[in-house]
Legacy VTK file of the C-alpha trace (Angstrom):
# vtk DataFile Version 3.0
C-alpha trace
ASCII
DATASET POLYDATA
POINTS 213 float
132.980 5.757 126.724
132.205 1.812 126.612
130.065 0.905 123.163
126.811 -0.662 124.356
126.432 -4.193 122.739
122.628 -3.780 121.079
120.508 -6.157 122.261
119.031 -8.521 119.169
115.213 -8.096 121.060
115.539 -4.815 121.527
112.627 -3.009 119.855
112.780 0.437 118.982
110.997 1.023 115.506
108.528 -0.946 113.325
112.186 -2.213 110.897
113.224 -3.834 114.763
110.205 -5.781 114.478
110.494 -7.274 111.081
114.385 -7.955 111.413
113.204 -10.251 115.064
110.787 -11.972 112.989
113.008 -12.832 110.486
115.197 -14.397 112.513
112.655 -16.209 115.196
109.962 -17.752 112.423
108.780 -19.076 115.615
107.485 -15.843 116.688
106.538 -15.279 113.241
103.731 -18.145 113.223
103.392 -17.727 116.819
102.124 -13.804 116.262
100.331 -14.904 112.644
98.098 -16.985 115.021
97.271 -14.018 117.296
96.455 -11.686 114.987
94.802 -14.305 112.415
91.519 -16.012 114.432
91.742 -19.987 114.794
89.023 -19.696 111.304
90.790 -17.552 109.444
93.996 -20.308 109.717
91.432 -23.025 108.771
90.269 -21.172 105.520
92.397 -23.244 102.878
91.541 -26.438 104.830
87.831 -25.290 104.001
88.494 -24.461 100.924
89.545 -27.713 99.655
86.346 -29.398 101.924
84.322 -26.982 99.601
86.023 -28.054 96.606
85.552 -31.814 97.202
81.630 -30.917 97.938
81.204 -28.867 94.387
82.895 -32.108 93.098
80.734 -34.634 94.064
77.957 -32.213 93.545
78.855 -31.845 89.448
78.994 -35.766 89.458
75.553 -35.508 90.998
73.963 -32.571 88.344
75.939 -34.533 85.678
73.783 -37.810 86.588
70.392 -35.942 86.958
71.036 -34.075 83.318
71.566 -37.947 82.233
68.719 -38.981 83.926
66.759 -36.440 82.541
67.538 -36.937 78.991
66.774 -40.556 79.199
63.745 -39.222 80.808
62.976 -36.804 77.359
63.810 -40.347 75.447
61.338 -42.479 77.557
58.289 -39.401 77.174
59.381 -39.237 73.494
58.921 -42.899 72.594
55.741 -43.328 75.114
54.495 -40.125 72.983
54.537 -42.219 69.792
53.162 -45.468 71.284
50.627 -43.595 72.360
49.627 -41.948 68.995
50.361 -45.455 67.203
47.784 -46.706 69.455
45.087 -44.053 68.498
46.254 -44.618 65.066
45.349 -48.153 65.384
42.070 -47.344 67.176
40.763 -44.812 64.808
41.566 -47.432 61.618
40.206 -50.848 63.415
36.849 -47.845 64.003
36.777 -47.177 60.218
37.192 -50.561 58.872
34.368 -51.461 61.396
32.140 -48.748 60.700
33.226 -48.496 56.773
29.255 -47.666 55.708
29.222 -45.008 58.351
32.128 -43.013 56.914
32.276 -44.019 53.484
28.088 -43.785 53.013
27.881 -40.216 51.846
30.126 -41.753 48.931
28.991 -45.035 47.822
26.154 -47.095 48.418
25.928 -51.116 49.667
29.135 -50.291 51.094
30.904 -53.865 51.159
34.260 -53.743 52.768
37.029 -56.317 50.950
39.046 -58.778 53.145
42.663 -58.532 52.877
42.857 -61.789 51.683
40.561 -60.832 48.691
42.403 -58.707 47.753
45.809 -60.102 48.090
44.658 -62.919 45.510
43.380 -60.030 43.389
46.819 -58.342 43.104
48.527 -61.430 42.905
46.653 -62.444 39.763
47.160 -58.915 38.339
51.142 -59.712 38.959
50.623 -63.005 37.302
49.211 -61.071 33.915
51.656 -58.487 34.509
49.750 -55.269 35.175
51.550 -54.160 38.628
55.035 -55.459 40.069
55.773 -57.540 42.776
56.761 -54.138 44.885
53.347 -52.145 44.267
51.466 -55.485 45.079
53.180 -55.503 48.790
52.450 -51.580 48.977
49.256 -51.791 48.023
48.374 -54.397 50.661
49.531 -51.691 53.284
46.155 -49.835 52.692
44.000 -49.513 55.839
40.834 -50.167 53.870
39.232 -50.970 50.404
35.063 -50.975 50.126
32.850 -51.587 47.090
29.673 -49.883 46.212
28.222 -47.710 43.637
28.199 -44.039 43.163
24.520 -42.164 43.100
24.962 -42.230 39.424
25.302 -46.270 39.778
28.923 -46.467 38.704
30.233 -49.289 40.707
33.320 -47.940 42.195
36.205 -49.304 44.690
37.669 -47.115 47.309
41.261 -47.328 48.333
40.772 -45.326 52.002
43.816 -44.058 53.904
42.902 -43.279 57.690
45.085 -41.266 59.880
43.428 -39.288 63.113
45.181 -36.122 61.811
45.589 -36.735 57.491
48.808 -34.632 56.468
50.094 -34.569 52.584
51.967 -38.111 52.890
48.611 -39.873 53.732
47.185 -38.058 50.636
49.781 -39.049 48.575
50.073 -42.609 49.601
45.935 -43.196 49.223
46.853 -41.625 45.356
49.868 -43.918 45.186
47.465 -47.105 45.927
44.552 -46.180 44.339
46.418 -45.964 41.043
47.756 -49.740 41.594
44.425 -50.855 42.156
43.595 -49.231 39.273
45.874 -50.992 37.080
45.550 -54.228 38.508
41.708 -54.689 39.265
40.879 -52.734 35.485
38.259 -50.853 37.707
37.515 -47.437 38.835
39.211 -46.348 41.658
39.017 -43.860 43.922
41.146 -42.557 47.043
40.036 -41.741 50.158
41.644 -40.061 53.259
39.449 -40.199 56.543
40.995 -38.080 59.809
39.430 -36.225 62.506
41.063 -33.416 61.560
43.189 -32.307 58.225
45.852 -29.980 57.662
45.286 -27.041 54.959
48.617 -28.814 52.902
46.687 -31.735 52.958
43.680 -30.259 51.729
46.148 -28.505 48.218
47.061 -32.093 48.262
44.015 -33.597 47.794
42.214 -31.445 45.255
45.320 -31.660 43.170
45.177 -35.325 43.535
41.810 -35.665 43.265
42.013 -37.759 46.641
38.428 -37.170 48.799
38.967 -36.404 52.090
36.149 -37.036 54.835
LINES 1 214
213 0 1 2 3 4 5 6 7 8 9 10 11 12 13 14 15 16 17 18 19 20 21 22 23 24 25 26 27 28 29 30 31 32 33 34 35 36 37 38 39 40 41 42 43 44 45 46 47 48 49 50 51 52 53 54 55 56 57 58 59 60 61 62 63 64 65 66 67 68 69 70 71 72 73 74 75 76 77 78 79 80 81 82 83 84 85 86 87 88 89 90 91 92 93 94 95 96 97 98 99 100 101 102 103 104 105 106 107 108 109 110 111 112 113 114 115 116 117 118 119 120 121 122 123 124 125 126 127 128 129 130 131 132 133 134 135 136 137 138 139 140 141 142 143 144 145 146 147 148 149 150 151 152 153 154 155 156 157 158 159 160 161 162 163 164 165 166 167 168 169 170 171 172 173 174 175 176 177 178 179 180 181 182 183 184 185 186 187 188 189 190 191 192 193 194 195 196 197 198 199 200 201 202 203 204 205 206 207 208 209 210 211 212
C-alpha cells in the first residue's frame, strides 16, 4: 500500500497547530491580531504615552513643591517684617507717650534725647568708667526718662520695649541699666514695657530686679 505524503497544513491535534505556527510566523502575528483586539496590541505604545505624561507631570509637582517653599520663605520673611514693624510702632508709642507708661514710676517724667545721652557716655569713656563697646550697646536702648521716685529720689530709667517682653529683653534692659549706672554715677533702674509678658520673663525680672509694666 502507497505511504501517504502528510500534508504540512494538515491539522489534526492542538501539537499540529503549534508546529504550523512555527513555521508560518506570518500566521503567527496574523492569528495574535485576531485573538488580541486592535487595543490590546496598542497597550505598550500606551504605556510609554503614559510614562512620558507621569514624566512631565513629576517635573510639574517638582516645580510647584519649589514654588511652594519659596512661597513658606516669602510668608516667613513678610511674617518678621511685619512684627519688626509693630515692634517699631509699639516703641516710637512709648517714647511718645513715655509719662503715660512710665508715670506710675516716676514723676516729671522727662524723656532724654539720644544725643544727650550719647555725649553723656562718651564723656564717661573719656574718664574711663565704661568701654567703647558698652557705650555703642547702651545707645541701642529704646528709651531713657528722668524723674523722681514718690520718695523724691531722682532716678533714670533705662526702658526696654518689646510688644511681647521674653527673658532676652529683660536681660538686655539689666545689661544697660548697669552701664548707665557706671557711667552717669546715678541710680538706675530697668524697665521692660510689652503688651504682654511671658512667665520666664517674669523669673527674669524679679531676679534681676528689672520692672516690668
Amino acid at each position: 500500500m502507497p505511504s501517504v505524503k502528510k500534508n504540512d497544513t494538515e491539522v489534526r491535534t492542538f501539537q499540529d497547530v503549534l508546529r504550523i505556527l512555527r513555521q508560518r510566523p506570518e500566521w503567527l502575528e496574523e492569528l495574535r491580531r485576531l485573538i488580541l483586539t486592535e487595543e490590546l496590541l496598542r497597550l505598550p505604545q500606551r504605556f510609554e504615552q503614559m510614562e512620558k505624561r507621569f514624566g512631565r507631570m513629576e517635573k510639574r509637582v517638582d516645580k510647584m513643591e519649589r514654588d511652594i517653599e519659596v512661597l513658606k520663605q516669602d510668608v516667613a520673611v513678610l511674617k518678621q517684617d511685619v512684627a519688626a514693624l509693630k515692634g517699631s510702632d509699639f516703641e516710637r508709642t512709648i517714647r511718645e507717650r513715655a509719662p503715660a507708661y512710665l508715670g506710675r514710676l516716676i514723676r516729671r517724667c522727662r524723656t532724654v534725647s539720644f544725643e544727650a545721652l550719647a555725649e553723656w557716655l562718651e564723656d564717661a569713656v573719656d574718664r574711663g568708667l565704661i568701654s567703647e563697646e558698652e557705650k555703642n550697646d547702651a545707645l541701642l536702648v529704646d528709651l531713657v526718662a528722668r524723674g523722681r521716685l514718690r520718695s523724691g529720689r531722682e532716678v533714670i530709667l533705662a526702658v526696654e520695649a518689646s510688644v511681647k517682653v521674653d527673658v532676652e529683653d529683660v536681660e538686655r534692659a539689666s545689661k544697660r541699666a548697669e552701664v548707665l549706672r557706671r557711667g552717669l554715677e546715678a541710680e538706675v533702674i530697668g524697665v521692660v514695657i510689652g503688651r504682654e509678658r511671658t512667665e520666664r520673663a517674669e523669673e527674669k525680672a524679679e531676679e534681676l530686679d528689672v520692672v516690668v509694666i
